[in-house]
C-alpha positions as CSV (number, residue, x, y, z in Angstrom):
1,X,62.6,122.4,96.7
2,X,64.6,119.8,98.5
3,X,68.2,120.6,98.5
4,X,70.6,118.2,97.5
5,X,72.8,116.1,100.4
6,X,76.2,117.2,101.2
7,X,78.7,115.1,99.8
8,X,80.3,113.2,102.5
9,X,84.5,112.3,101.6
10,X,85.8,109.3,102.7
11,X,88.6,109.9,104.8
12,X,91.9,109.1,103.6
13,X,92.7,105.2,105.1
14,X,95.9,104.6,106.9
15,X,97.7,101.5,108.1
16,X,100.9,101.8,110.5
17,X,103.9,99.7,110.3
18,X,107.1,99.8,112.7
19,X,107.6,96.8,115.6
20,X,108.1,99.9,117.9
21,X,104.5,100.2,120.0
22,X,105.2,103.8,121.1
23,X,106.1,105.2,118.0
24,X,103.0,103.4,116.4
25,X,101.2,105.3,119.5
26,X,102.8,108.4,118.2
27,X,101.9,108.2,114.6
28,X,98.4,107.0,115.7
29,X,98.1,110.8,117.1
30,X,99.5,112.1,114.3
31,X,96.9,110.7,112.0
32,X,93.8,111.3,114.4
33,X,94.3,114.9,114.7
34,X,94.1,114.8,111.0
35,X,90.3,115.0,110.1
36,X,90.3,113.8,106.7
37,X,92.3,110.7,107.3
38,X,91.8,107.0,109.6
39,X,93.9,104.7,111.0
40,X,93.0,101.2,109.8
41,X,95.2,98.9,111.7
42,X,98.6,98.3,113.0
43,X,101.3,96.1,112.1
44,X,104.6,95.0,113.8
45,X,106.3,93.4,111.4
46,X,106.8,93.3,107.5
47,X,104.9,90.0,107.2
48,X,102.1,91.3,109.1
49,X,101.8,95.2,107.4
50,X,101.8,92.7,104.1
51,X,98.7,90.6,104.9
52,X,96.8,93.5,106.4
53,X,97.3,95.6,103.2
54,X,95.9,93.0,101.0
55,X,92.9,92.2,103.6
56,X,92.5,96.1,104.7
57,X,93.5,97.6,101.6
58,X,94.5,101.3,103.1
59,X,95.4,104.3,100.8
60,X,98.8,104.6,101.9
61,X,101.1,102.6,104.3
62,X,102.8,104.1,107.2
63,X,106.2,102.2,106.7
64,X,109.4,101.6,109.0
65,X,112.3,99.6,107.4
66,X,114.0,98.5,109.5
67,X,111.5,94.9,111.6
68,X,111.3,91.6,112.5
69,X,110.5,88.6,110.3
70,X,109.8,90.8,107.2
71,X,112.1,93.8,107.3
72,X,110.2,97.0,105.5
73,X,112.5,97.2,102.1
74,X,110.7,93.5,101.5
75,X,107.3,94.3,102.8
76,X,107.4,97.8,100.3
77,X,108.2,95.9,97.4
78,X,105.3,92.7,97.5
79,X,102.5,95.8,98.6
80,X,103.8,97.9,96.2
81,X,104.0,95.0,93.2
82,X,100.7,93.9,94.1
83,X,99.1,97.2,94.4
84,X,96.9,97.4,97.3
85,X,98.6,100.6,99.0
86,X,101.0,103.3,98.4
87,X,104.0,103.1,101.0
88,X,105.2,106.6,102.9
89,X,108.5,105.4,104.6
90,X,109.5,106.6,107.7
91,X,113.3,106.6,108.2
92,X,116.0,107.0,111.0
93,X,118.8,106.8,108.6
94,X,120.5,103.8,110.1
95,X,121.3,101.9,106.9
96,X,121.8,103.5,103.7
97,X,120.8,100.2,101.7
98,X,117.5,100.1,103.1
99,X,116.4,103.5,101.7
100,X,118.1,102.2,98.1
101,X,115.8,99.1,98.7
102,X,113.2,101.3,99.2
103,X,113.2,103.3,96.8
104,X,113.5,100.3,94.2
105,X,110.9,98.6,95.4
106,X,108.3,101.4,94.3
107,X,107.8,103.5,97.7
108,X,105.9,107.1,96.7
109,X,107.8,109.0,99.8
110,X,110.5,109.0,102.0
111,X,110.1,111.1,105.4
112,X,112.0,111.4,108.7
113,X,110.6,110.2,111.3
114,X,111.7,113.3,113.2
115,X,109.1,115.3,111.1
116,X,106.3,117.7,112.7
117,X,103.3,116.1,112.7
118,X,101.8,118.7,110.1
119,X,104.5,117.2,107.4
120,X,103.7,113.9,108.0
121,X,100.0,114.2,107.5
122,X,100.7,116.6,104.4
123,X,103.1,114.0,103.0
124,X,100.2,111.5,103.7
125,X,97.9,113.8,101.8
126,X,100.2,114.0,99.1
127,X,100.9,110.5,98.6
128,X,97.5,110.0,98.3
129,X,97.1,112.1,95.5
130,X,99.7,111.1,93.7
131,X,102.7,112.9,94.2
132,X,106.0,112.1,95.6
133,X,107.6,113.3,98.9
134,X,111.2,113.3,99.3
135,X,112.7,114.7,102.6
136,X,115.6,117.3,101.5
137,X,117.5,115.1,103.7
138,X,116.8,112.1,102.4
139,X,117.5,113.2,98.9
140,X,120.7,114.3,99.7
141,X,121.4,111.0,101.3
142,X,120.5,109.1,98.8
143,X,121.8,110.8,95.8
144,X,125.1,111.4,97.3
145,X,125.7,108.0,98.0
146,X,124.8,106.9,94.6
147,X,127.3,109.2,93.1
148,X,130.2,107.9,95.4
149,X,132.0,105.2,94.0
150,X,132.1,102.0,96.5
151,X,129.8,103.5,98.8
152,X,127.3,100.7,98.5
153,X,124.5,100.1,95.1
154,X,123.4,102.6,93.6
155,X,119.7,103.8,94.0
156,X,119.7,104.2,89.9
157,X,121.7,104.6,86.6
158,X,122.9,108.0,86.6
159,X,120.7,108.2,83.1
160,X,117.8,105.8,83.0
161,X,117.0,103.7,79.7
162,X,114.7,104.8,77.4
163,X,114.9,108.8,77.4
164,X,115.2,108.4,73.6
165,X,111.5,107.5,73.9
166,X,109.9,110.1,75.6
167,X,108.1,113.1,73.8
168,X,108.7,116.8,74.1
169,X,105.8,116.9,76.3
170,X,107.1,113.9,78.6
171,X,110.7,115.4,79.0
172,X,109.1,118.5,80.7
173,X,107.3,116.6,82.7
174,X,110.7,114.2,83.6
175,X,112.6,117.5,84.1
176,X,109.4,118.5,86.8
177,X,109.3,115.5,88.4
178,X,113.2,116.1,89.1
179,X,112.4,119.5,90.8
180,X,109.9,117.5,93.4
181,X,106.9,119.7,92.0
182,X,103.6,118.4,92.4
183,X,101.1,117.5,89.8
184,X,99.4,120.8,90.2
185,X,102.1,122.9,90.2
186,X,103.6,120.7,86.8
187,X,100.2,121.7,85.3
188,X,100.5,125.4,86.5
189,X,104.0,125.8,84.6
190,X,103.2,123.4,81.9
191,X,99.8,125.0,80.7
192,X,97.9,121.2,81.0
193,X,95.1,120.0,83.5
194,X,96.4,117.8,86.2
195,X,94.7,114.9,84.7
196,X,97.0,115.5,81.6
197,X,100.0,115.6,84.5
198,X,98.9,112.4,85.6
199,X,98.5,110.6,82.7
200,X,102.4,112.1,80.9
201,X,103.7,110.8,84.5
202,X,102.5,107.4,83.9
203,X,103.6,107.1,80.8
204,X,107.0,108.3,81.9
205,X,107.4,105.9,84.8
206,X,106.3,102.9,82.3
207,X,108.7,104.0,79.6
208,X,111.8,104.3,81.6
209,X,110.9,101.2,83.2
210,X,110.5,102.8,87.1
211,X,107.8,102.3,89.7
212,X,107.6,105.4,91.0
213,X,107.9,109.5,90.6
214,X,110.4,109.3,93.6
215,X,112.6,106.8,91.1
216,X,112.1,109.5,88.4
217,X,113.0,112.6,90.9
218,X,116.3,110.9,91.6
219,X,117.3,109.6,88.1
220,X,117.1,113.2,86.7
221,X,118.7,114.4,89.7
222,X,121.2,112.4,89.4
């Protein structure tokens, strides 16, 4: 009896953005060490990570805020509005109203660039799948400049429009995605597959009008 071939998983695709070459180097080794994940190309600019995600079409986008011609805030926004990757940004912190342009422009994660290598590719990982990654840090960050009055705009309402329209069901899942858990761990303390997860979260995100679960995370923790 001939036995049946091992299934062979595509790698997850990766495309790096920052007009930095070393720290493209760097995260280059990051991703290689990874074995379930490939770097697909680099880009040194906004424009450029732009056109290469619509020609290269990676899983999720590597991306630096702060380049030439196209900064990152911009680039996010048309690859995320388009579709054709999901953006992990990787921030130094040096302007707050990047990371608010960031996150309104649809990105799925925001990381330090400072991370251990094991975190990025996990946050990679998790991007991927799905979920959101927000660096404690970041959160904080964010949040607490959203909450200060003149501090610069505000990453979201401190209560998003159209709560009045989600179920029972969809409020749990709003109050998860506000505790950073992941679809699995949703479906653990929710009772539900995380296909259900997946499919409440989407309906969340299109009835309060956001673009992504980080949006959600920081309007309820707001």
């Amino acid at each position: 009896m001939t036995e049946p071939a091992p299934t062979i998983l595509q790698p997850i695709t990766v495309l790096l953005a920052d007009d930095h070459a070393a720290i493209r180097l760097g995260m280059r080794m990051v991703v290689d060490t990874a074995p379930d994940m490939e770097v697909v190309g680099e880009a040194g600019d906004g424009a450029l990570t732009v056109g290469m995600a619509r020609t290269l079409r990676p899983d999720v986008v590597l991306m630096d805020l702060r380049m030439p011609v196209m900064d990152g805030v911009e680039a996010t926004r048309q690859i995320c509005s388009e579709g054709t990757a999901k953006v992990l940004v990787l921030t130094t912190f040096d302007h707050d109203s990047y990371l608010f342009g960031a996150l309104q422009g649809g990105a799925s994660g925001f990381l330090l660039k400072s991370a251990e290598p094991g975190a990025i590719t996990d946050a990679i990982r998790r991007v991927h799948d799905g979920d959101q990654v927000i660096a404690p840090e970041v959160t904080a960050r964010i949040v607490a400049a959203a909450l200060s009055p003149g501090s610069g705009p505000a990453a979201s309402p401190a209560e998003p429009p159209g709560l009045d329209l989600l179920t029972g069901r969809e409020r749990e899942v709003f109050e998860c995605l506000g505790g950073g858990l992941t679809n699995y761990s949703i479906g653990r303390q929710l009772g539900i597959s995380e296909a259900t997860v997946k499919t409440h979260v989407s309906r969340v995100l299109a009835k309060l009008g956001l673009q992504s679960r980080v949006q959600a995370a920081l309007f309820r923790r707001a």
